[in-house]
N, C-alpha and C positions, 0 to 999 in steps of 0.2 A: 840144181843137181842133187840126186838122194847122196845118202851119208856114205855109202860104199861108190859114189863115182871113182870112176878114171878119167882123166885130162891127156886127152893126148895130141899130137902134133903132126897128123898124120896128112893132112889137106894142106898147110904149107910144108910140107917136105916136099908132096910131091907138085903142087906147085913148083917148086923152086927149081925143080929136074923135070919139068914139062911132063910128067907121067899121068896119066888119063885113068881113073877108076876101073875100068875094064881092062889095058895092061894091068896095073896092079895085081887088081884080084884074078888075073892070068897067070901070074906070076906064083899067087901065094894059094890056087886052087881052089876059090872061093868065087862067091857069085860077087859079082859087079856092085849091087845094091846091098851087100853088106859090108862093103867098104863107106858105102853113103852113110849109113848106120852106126858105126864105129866112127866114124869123122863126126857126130851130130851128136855122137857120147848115148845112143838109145842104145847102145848095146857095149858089151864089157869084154873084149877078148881073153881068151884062153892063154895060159902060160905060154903054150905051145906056142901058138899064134901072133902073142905079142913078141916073142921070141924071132918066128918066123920074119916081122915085122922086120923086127930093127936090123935083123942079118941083112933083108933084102936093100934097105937104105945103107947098111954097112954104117949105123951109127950105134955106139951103145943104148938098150932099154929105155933105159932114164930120158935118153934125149927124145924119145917118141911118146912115152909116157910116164903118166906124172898122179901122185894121189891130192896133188893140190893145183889150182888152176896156175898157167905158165903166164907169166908178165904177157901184158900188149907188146906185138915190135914195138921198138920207137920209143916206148915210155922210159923213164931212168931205171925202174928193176932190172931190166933187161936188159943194161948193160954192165 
């Protein structure tokens, strides 16, 4: 990842609430294929955007994104 990445958690949330790339990005106004995007880290959302994110999972920022990569499930960081 370049030096200004974002890590985010954006493909197991919505895993974890069964929500399909296309809800999503129906949800937050965006095309379908740039949620693929953003989950693959080739692209860096907007303030706004990651904003919009985390309201629509209803978790704070930080939990969807990160300037450092987020532990594997499973591994000991991570708990």
């Amino acid at each position: 990842m370049p030096a200004e990445a974002v890590y985010n958690r954006i493909a197991v949330l919505r895993a974890e609430r069964g929500i399909s790339r296309k809800k999503l990005a129906d949800a937050l106004d965006i095309h379908y294929q740039t949620v693929g995007y953003l989950e693959r880290g080739e692209y860096n959302p907007s303030l706004f955007l990651s904003l919009k994110i985390a309201e629509y999972f209803k978790v704070p920022v930080e939990v969807v994104f990160s300037l450092e990569p987020f532990p594997l499930l499973g591994s000991e960081a991570a708990k």
